[in-house]
C-alpha positions in Angstrom: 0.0 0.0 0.0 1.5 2.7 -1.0 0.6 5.8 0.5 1.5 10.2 0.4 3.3 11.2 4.1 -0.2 11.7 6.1 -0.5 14.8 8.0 -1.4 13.5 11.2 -2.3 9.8 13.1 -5.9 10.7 12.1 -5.4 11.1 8.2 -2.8 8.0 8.4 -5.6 5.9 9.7 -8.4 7.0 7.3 -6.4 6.1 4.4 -6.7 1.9 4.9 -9.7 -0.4 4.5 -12.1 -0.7 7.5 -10.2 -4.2 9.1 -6.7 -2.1 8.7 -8.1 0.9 10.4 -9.8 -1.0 13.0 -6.2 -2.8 14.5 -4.7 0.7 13.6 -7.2 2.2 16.0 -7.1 -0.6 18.8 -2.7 0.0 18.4 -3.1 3.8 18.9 -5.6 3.6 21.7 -3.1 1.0 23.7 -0.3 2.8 23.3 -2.2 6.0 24.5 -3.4 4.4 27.2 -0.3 2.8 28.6 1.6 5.9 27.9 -0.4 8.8 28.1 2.5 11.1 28.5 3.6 10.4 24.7 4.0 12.5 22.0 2.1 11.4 18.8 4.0 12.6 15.8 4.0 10.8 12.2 7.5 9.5 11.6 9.1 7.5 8.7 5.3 8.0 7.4 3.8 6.5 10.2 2.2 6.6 13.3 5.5 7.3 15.9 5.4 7.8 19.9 8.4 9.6 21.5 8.5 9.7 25.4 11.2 11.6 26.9 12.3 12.8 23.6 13.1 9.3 22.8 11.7 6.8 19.8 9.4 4.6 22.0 6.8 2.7 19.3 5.8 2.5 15.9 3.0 0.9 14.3 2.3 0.8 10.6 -0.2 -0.8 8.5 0.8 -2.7 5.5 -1.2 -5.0 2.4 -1.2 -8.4 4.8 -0.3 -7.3 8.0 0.5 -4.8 10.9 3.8 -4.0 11.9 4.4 -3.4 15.5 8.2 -1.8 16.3 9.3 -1.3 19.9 12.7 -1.2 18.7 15.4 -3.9 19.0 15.2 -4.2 22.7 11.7 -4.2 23.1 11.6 -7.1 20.7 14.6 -9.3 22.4 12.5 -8.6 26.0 9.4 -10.3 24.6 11.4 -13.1 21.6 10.1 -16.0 23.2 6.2 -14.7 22.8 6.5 -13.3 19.3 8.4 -16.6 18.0 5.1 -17.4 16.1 4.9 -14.4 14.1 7.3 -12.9 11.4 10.0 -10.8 12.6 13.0 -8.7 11.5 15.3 -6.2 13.6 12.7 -4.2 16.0 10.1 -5.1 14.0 6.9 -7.8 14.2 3.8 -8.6 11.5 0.8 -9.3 13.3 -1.1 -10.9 10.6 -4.5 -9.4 9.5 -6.3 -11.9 9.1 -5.5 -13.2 13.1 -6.6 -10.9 16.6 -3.7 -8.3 17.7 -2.0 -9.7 20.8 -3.5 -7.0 22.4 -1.7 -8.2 26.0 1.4 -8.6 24.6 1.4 -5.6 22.6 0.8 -3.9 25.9 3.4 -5.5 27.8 6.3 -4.3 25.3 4.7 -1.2 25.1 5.1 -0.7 29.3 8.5 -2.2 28.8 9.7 0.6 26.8 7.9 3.0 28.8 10.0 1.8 31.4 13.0 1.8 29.4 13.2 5.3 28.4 11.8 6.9 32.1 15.0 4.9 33.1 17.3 6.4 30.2 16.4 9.8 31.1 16.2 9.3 34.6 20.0 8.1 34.3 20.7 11.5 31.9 19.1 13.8 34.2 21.1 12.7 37.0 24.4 12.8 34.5 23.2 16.4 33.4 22.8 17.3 36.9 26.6 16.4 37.6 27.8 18.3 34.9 26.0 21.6 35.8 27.7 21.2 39.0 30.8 20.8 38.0 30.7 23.4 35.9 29.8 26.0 38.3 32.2 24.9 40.8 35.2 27.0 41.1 38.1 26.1 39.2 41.0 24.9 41.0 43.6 27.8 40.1 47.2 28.6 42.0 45.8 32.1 43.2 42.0 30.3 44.9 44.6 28.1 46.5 46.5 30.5 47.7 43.9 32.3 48.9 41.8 29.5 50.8 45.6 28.6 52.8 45.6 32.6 53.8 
């Protein structure tokens, strides 16, 4: 299916065949759900969630199937369960013509929800390092000179 670069989720949606748009619906409203604090942005001319500025899912619907992408480490968290369906790096087809894995789809989604409020977390703290450091006095022969007087 090949389709123009939608201008938002909405549009992206309209343009498929009423089963498409029906998983594409069930997809968003998971992810919005479970991650309410994501931004919804079309990416790579589909639907793309970032959360604390970082990639966290992509769906996109395609001729047979819907891809799912929670990026490579969202996928090798959850291998064992998606082992029946079609995969490549970061990336799963959920078949149309079978029910989403709706649990499991929400699973990976809290797992990289988790992921990235831990990335940042860990980034805020090294930001907040730096700033201090930066705004502590340098260590110059005249400050020492004066802190020994």
């Amino acid at each position: 299916m090949k389709r123009s670069r939608p201008a938002s989720v909405d549009d992206y949606i309209a343009s498929f065949p009423p089963e498409h748009r029906k998983r594409l619906k069930q997809l968003r409203a998971l992810v919005r759900r479970v991650a309410p604090d994501a931004v919804e942005s079309i990416s790579y001319n589909m639907p793309a969630y970032k959360l604390e500025g970082r990639p966290l899912v992509y769906f996109a619907g395609h001729l047979a199937h819907i891809g799912f992408y929670a990026l490579p480490t969202g996928h090798e968290k959850f291998r064992d369960e998606l082992a029946g369906y079609k995969q490549g790096r970061g990336s799963v087809q959920f078949p149309i013509d079978r029910p989403l894995p709706l649990d499991l789809i929400e699973r990976m989604v809290k797992f990289r929800v988790e992921e990235n409020r831990a990335l940042a977390a860990v980034r805020r703290k090294r930001s907040a390092k730096t700033m201090r450091q930066s705004v502590a006095p340098k260590a110059t022969a005249t400050n020492r000179r004066r802190s020994r007087a």
